[in-house]
TIRO-2110 file (N, C-alpha, C; in Angstrom, 1 decimal):
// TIRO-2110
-8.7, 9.1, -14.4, N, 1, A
-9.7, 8.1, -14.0, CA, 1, A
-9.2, 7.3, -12.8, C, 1, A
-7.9, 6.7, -12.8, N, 2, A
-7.2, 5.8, -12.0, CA, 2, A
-7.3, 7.1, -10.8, C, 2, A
-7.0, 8.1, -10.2, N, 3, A
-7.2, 9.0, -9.3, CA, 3, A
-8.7, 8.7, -8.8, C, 3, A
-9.6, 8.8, -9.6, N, 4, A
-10.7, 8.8, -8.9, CA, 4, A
-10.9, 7.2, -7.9, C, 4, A
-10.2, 6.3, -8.8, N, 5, A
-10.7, 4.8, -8.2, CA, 5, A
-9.7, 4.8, -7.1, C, 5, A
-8.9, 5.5, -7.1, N, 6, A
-7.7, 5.3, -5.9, CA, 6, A
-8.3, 6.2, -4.5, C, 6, A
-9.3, 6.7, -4.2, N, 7, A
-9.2, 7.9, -3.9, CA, 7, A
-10.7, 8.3, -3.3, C, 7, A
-11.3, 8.0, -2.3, N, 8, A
-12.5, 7.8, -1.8, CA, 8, A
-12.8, 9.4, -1.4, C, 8, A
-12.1, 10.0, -1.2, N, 9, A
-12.1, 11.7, -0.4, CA, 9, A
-12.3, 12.5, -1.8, C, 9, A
-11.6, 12.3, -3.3, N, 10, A
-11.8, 12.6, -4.2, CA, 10, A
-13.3, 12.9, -4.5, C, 10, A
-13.7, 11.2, -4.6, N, 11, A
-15.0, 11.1, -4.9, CA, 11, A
-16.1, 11.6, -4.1, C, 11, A
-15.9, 11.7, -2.4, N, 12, A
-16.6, 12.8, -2.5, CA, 12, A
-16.8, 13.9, -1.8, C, 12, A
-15.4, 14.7, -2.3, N, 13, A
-15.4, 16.2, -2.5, CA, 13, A
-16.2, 16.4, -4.2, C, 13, A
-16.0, 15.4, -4.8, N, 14, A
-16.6, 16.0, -5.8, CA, 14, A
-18.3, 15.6, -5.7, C, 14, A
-18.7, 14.5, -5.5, N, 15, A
-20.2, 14.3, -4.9, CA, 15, A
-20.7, 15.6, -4.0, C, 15, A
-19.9, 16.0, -3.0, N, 16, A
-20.3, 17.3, -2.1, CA, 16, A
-20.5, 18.1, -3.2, C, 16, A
-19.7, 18.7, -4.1, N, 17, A
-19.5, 19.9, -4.9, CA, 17, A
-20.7, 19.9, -5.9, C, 17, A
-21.4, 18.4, -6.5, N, 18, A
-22.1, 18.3, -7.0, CA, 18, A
-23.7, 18.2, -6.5, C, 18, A
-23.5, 17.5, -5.3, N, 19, A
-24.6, 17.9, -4.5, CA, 19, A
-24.9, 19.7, -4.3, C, 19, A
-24.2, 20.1, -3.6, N, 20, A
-24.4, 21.5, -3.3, CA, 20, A
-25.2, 22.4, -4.7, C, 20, A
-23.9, 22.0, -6.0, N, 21, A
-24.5, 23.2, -6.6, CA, 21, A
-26.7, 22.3, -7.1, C, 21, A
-26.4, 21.3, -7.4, N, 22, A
-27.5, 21.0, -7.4, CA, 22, A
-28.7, 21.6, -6.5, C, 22, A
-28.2, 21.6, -5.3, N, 23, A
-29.1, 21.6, -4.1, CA, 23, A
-29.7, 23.4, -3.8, C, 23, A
-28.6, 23.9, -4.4, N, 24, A
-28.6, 25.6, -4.5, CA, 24, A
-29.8, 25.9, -5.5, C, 24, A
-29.3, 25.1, -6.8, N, 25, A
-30.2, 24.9, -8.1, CA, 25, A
-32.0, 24.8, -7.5, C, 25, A
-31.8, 23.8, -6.3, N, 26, A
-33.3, 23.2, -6.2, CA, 26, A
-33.8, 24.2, -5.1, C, 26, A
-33.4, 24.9, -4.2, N, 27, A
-33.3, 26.0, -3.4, CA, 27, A
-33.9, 27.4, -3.8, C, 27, A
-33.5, 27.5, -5.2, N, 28, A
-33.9, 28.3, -5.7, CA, 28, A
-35.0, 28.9, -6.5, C, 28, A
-35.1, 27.4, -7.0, N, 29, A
-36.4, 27.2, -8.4, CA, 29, A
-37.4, 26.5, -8.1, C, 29, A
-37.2, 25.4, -6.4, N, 30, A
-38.4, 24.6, -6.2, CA, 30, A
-39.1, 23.4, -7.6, C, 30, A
-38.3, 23.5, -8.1, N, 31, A
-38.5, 22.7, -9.2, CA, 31, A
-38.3, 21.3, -8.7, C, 31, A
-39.4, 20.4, -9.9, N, 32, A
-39.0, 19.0, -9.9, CA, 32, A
-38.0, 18.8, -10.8, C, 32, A
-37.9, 19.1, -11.7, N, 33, A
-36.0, 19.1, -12.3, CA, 33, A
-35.2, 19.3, -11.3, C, 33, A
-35.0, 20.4, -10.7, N, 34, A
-33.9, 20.5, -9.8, CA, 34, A
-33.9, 19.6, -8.8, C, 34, A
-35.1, 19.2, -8.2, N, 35, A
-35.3, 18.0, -7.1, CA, 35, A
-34.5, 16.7, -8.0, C, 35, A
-35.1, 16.2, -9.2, N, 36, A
-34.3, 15.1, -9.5, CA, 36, A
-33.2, 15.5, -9.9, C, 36, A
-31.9, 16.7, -10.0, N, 37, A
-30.9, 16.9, -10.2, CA, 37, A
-30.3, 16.4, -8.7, C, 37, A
-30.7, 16.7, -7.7, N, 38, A
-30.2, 16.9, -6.5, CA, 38, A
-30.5, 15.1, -6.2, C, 38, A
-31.5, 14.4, -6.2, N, 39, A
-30.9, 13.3, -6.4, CA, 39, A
-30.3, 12.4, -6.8, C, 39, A
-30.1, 12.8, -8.6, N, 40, A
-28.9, 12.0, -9.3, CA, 40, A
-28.0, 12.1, -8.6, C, 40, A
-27.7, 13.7, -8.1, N, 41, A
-26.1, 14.1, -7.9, CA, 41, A
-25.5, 12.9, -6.5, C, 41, A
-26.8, 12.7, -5.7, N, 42, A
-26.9, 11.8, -4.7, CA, 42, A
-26.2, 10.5, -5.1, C, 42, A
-27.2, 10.1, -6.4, N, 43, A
-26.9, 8.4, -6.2, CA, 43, A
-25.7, 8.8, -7.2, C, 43, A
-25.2, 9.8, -8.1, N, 44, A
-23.7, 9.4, -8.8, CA, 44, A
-23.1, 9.4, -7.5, C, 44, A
-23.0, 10.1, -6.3, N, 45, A
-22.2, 10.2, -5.4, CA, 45, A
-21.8, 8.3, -5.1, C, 45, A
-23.0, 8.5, -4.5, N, 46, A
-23.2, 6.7, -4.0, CA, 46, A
-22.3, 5.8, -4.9, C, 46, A
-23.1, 5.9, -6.1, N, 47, A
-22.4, 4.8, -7.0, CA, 47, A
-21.2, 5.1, -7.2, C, 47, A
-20.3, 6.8, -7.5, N, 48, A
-18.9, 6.8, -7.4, CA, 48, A
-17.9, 6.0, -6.3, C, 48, A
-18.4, 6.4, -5.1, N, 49, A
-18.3, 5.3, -3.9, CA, 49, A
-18.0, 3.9, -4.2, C, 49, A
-19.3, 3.7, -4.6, N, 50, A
-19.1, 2.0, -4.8, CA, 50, A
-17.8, 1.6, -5.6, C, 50, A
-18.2, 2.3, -6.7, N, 51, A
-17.5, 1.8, -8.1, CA, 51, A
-15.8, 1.7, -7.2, C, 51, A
-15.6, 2.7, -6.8, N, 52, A
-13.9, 3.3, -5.6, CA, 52, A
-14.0, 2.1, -5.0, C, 52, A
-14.6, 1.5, -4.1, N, 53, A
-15.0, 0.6, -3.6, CA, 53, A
-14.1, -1.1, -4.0, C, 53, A
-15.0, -1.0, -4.7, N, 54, A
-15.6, -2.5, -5.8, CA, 54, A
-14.1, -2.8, -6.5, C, 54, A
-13.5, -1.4, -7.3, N, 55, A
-12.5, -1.4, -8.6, CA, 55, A
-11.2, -1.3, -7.7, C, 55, A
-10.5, -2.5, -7.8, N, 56, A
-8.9, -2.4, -7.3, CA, 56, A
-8.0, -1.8, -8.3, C, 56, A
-7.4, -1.0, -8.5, N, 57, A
-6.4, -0.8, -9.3, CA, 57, A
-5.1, -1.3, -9.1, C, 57, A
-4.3, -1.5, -9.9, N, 58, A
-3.3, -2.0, -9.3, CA, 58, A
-2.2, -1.0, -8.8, C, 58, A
-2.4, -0.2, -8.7, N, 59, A
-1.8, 1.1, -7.5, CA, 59, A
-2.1, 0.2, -5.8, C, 59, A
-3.4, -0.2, -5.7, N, 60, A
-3.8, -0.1, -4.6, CA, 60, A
-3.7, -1.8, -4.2, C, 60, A
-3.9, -2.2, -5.6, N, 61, A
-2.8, -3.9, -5.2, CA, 61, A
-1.8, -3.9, -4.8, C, 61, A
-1.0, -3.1, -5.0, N, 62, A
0.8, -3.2, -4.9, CA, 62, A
0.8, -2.5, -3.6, C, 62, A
0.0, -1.8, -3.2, N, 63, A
0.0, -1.1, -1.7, CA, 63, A
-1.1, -2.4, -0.7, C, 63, A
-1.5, -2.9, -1.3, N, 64, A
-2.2, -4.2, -0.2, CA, 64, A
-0.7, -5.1, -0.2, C, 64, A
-0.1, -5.5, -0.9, N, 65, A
1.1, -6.5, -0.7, CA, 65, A
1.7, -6.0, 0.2, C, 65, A
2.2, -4.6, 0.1, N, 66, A
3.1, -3.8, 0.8, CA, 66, A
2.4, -4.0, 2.8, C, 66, A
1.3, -4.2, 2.6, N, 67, A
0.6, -3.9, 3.6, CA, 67, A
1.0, -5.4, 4.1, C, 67, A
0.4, -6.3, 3.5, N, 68, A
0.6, -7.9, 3.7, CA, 68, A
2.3, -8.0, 4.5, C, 68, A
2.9, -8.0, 3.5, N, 69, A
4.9, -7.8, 3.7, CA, 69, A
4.8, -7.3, 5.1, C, 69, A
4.5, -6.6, 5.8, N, 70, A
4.5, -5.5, 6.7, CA, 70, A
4.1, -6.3, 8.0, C, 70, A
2.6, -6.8, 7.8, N, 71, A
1.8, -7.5, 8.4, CA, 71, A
2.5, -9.2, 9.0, C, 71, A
3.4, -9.4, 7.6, N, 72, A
3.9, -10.5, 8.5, CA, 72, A
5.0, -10.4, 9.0, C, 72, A
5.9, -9.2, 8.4, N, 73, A
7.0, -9.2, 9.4, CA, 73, A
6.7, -9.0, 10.8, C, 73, A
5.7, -8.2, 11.4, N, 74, A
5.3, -8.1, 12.7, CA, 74, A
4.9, -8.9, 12.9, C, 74, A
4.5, -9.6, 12.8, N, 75, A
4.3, -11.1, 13.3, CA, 75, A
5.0, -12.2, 13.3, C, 75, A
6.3, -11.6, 13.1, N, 76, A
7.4, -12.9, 12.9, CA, 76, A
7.3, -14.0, 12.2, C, 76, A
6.3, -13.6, 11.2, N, 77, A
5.8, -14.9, 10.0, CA, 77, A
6.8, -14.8, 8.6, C, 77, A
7.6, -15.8, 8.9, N, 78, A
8.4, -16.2, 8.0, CA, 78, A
7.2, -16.6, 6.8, C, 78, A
6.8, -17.4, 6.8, N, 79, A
5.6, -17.7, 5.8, CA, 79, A
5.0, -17.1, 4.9, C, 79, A
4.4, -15.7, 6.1, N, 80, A
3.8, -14.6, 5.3, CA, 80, A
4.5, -13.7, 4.9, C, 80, A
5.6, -13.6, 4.9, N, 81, A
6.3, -12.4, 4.0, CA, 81, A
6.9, -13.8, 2.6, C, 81, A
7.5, -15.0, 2.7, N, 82, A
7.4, -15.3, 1.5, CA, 82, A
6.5, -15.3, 0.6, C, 82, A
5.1, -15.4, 1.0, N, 83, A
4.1, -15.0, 0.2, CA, 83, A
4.3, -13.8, -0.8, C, 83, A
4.7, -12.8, 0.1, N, 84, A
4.4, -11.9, -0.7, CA, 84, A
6.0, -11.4, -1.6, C, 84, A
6.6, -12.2, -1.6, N, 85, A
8.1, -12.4, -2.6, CA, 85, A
7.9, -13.7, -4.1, C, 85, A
8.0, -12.7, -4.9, N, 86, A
8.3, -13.4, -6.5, CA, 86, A
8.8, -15.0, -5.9, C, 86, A
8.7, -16.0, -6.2, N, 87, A
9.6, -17.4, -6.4, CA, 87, A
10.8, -16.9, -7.3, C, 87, A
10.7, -16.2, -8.4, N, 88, A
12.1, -15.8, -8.9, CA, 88, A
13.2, -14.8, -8.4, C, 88, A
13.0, -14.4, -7.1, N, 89, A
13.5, -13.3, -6.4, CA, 89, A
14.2, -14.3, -5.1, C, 89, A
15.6, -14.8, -5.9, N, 90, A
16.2, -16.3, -5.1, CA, 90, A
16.7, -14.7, -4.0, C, 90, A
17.2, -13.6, -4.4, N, 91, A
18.1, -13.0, -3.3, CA, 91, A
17.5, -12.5, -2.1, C, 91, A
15.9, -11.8, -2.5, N, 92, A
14.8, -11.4, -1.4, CA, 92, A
14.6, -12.6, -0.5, C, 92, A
14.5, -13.7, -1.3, N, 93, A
13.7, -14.8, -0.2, CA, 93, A
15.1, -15.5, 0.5, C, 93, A
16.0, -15.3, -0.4, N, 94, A
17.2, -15.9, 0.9, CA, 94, A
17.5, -14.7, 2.0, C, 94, A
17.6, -13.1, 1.9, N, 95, A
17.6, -12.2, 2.9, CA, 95, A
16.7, -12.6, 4.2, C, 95, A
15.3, -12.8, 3.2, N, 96, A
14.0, -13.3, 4.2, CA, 96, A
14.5, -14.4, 5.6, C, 96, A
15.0, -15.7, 4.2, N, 97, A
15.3, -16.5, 5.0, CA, 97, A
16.2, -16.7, 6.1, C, 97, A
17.3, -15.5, 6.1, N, 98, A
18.1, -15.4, 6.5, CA, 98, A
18.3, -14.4, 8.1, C, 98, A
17.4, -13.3, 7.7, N, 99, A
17.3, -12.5, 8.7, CA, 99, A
16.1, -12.9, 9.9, C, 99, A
14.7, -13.1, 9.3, N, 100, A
13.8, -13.6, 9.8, CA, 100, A
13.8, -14.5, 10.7, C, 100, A
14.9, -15.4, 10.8, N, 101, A
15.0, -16.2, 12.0, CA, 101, A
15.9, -15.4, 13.2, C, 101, A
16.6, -14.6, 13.1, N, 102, A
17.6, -13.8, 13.8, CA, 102, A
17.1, -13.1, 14.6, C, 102, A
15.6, -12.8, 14.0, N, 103, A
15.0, -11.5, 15.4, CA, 103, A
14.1, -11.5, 15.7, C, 103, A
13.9, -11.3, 16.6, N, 104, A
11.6, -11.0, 17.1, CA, 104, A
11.4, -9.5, 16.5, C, 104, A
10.8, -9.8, 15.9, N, 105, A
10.4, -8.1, 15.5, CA, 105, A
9.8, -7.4, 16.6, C, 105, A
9.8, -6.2, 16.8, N, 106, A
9.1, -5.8, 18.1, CA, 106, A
8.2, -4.9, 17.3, C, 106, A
8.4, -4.0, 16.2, N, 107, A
7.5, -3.2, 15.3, CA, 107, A
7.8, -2.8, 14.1, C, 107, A
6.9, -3.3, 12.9, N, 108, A
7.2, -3.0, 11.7, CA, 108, A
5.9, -2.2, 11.0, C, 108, A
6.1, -1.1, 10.1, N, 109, A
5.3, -0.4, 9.5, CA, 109, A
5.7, -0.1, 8.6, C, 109, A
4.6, 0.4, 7.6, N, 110, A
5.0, 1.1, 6.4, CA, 110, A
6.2, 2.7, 6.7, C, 110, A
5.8, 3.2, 7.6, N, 111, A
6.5, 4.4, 8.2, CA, 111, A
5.9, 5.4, 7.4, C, 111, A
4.4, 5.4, 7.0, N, 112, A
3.8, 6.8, 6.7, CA, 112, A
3.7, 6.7, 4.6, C, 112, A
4.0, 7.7, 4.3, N, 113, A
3.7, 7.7, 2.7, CA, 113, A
4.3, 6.1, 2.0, C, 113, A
4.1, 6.1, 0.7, N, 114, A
3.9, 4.9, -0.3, CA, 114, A
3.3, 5.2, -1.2, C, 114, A
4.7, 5.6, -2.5, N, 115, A
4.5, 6.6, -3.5, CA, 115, A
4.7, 5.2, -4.2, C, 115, A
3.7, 4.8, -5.3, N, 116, A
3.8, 3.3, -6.0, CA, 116, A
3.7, 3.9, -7.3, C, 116, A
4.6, 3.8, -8.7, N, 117, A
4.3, 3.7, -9.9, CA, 117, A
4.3, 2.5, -10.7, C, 117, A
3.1, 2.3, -11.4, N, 118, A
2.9, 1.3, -12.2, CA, 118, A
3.6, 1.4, -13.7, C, 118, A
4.4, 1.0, -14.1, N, 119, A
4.8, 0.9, -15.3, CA, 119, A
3.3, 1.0, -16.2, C, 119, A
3.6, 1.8, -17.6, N, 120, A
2.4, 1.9, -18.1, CA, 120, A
2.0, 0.0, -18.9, C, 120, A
3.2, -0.7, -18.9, N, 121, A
2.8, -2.1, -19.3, CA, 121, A
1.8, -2.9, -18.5, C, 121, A
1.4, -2.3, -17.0, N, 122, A
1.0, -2.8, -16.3, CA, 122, A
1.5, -4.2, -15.7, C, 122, A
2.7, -4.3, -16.1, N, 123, A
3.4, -5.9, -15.8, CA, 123, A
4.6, -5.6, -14.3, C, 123, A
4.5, -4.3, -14.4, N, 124, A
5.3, -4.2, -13.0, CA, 124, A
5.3, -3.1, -12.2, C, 124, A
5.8, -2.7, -11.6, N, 125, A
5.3, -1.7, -10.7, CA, 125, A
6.4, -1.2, -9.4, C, 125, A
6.8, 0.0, -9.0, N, 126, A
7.7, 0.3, -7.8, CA, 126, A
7.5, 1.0, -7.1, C, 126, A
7.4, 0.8, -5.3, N, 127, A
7.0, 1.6, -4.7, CA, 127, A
8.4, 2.0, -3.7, C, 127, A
8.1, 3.4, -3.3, N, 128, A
9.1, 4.0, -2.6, CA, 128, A
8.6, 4.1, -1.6, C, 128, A
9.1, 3.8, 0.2, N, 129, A
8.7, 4.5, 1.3, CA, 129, A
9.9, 4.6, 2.2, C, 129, A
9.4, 4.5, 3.4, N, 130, A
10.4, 4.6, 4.3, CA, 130, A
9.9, 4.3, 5.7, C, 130, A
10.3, 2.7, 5.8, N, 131, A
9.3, 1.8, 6.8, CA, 131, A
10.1, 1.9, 7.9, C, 131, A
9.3, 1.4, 9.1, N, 132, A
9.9, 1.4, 10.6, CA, 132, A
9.6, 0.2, 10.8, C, 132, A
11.0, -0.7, 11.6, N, 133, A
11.4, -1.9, 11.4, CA, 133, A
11.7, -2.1, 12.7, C, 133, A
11.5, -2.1, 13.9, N, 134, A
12.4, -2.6, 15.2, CA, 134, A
12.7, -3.7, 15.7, C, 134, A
13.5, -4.6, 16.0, N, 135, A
13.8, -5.6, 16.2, CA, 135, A
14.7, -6.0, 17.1, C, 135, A
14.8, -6.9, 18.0, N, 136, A
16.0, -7.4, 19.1, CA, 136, A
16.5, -8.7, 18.5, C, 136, A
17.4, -8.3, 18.5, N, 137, A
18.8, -10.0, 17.8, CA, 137, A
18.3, -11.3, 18.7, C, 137, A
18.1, -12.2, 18.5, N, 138, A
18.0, -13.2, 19.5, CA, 138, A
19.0, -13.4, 20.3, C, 138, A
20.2, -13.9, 19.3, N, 139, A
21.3, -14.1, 19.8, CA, 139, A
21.7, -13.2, 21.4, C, 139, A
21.9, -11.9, 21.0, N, 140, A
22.6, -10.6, 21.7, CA, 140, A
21.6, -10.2, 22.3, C, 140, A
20.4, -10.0, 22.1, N, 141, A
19.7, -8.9, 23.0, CA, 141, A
19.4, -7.4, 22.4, C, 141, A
20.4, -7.2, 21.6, N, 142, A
20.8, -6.1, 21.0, CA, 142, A
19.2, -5.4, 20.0, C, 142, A
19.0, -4.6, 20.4, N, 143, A
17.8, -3.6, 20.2, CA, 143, A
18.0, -3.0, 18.6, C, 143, A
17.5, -3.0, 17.5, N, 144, A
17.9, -2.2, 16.7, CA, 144, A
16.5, -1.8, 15.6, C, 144, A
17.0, -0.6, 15.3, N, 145, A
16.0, 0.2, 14.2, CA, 145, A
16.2, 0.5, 12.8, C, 145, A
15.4, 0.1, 11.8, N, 146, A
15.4, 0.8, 10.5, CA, 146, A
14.6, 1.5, 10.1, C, 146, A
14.9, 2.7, 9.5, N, 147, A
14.1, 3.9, 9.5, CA, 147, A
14.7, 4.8, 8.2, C, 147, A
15.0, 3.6, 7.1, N, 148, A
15.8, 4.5, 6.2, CA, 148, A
14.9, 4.2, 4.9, C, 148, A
15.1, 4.9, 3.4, N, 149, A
14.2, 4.6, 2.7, CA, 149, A
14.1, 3.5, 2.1, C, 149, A
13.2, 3.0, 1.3, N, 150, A
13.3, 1.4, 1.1, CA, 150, A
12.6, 1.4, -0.4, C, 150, A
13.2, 1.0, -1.6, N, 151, A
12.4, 1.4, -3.1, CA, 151, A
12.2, -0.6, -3.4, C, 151, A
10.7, -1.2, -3.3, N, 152, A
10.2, -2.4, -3.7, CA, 152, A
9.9, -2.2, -5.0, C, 152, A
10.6, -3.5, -5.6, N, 153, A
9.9, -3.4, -7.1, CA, 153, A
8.9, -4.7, -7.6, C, 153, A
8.1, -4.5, -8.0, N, 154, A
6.8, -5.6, -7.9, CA, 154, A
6.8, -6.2, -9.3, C, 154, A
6.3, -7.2, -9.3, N, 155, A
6.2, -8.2, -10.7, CA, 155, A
4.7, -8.6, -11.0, C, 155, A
3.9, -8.7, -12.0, N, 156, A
2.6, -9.0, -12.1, CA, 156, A
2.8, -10.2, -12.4, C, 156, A
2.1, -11.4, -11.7, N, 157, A
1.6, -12.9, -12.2, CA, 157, A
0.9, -13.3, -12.1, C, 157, A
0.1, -12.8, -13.5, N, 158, A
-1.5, -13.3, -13.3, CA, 158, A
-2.0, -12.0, -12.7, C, 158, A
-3.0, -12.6, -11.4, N, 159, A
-3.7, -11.3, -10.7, CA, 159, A
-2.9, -10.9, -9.9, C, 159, A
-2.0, -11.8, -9.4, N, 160, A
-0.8, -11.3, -8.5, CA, 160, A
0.2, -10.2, -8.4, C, 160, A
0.6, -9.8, -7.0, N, 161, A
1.6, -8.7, -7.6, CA, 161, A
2.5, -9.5, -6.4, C, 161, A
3.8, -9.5, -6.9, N, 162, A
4.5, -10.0, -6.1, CA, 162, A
5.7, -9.1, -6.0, C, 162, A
6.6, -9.1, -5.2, N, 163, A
7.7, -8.5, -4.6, CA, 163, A
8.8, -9.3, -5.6, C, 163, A
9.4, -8.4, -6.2, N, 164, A
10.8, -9.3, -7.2, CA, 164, A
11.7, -9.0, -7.0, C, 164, A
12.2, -7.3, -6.2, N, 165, A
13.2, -7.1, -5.8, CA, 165, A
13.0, -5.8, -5.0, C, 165, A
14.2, -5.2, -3.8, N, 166, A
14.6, -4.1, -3.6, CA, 166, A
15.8, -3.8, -3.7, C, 166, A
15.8, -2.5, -3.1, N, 167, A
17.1, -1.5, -2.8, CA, 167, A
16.5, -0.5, -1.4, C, 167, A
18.2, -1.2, -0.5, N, 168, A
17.5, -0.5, 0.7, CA, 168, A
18.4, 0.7, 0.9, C, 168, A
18.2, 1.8, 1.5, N, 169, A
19.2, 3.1, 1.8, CA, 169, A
20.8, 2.7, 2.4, C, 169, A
20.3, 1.7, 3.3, N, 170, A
21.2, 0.6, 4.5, CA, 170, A
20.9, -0.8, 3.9, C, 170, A
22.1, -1.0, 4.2, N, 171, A
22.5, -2.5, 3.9, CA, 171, A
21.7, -3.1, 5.2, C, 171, A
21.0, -4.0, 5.3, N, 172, A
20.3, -4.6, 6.1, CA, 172, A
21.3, -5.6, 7.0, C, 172, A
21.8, -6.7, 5.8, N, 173, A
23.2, -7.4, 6.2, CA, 173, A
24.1, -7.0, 7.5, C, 173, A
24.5, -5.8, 6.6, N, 174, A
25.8, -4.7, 7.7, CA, 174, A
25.1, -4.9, 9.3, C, 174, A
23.8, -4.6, 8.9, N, 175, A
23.0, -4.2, 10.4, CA, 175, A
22.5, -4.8, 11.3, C, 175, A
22.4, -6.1, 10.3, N, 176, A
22.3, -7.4, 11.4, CA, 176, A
23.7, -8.2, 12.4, C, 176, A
24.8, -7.5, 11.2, N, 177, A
25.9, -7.9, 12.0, CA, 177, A
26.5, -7.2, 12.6, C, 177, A
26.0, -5.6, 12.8, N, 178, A
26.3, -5.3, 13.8, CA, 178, A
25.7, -5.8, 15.2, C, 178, A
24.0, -6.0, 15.4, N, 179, A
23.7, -6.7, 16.3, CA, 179, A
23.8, -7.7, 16.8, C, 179, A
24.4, -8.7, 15.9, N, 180, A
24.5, -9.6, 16.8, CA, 180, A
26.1, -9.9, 17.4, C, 180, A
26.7, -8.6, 17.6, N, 181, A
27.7, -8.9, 18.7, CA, 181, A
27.6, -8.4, 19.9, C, 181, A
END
């Protein structure tokens, strides 16, 4: 079921598949049964839609954070990426605090897939990708890229999902001190 709400192309290849055979059905027999078959198959399409729509799962919460995180790093919003970090996560938000002043971001992205699993508690959640980070040192000048994998682990508070920790492929630290000489 979570597949279907995650998954707008799901719902409708399967609305298409249901339409069709309906529509073959009504093609055939000229019937008003088949005519209202071919409409239901319509409005379930619709309403599957909506419902995909409407219903967040928390797959697709923990990939809006990720999105958010992303969003403020490119924008050099110190602000907006504490947002999206746990209050109890003293080591993420001092990294935050720490690197965030050091660089202009020039381009930050997810870098493509964002494989999220939700613990079945629904109290926490981890997503794996492998983001593109570009940045120049203020200090130096110095040009640098991260492009290695990156595993976020998320905390539920409330309706919230918040960022409570990672593990990055590369030490981030190492890389900022290499740049700034």
């Amino acid at each position: 079921m979570t597949l279907l709400l995650e998954s707008p192309s799901l719902v409708v290849a399967l609305g298409a598949l249901l339409i069709t055979a309906a529509g073959v059905f009504f093609a055939q027999s000229r019937s008003l049964g088949a005519l209202i078959a071919v409409v239901v198959a319509v409005l379930l399409t619709v309403g599957g839609l909506a419902v995909e729509r409407y219903v967040v799962t928390p797959g697709e919460a923990v990939r809006g954070v990720i999105g958010r995180l992303f969003d403020g790093i490119a924008a050099n919003s110190l602000p907006g990426v504490l947002k999206t970090i746990d209050p109890g996560a003293a080591e993420m938000q001092a990294d935050a605090n720490t690197l965030m002043p050091m660089f202009d971001v020039l381009q930050a992205g997810e870098g493509g897939g964002v494989d999220v699993v939700v613990d079945p508690s629904g109290d926490t959640a981890t997503a794996t990708l492998k983001p593109l980070i570009k940045v120049t040192h203020k200090g130096s000048g110095a040009t640098g890229v991260y492009f290695n994998g990156l595993e976020l682990r998320f905390v539920r508070r409330g309706e919230l999902w918040l960022i409570s920790g990672y593990t990055a492929e590369e030490d981030w630290r190492a890389g900022a001190r290499k740049l700034s000489r």
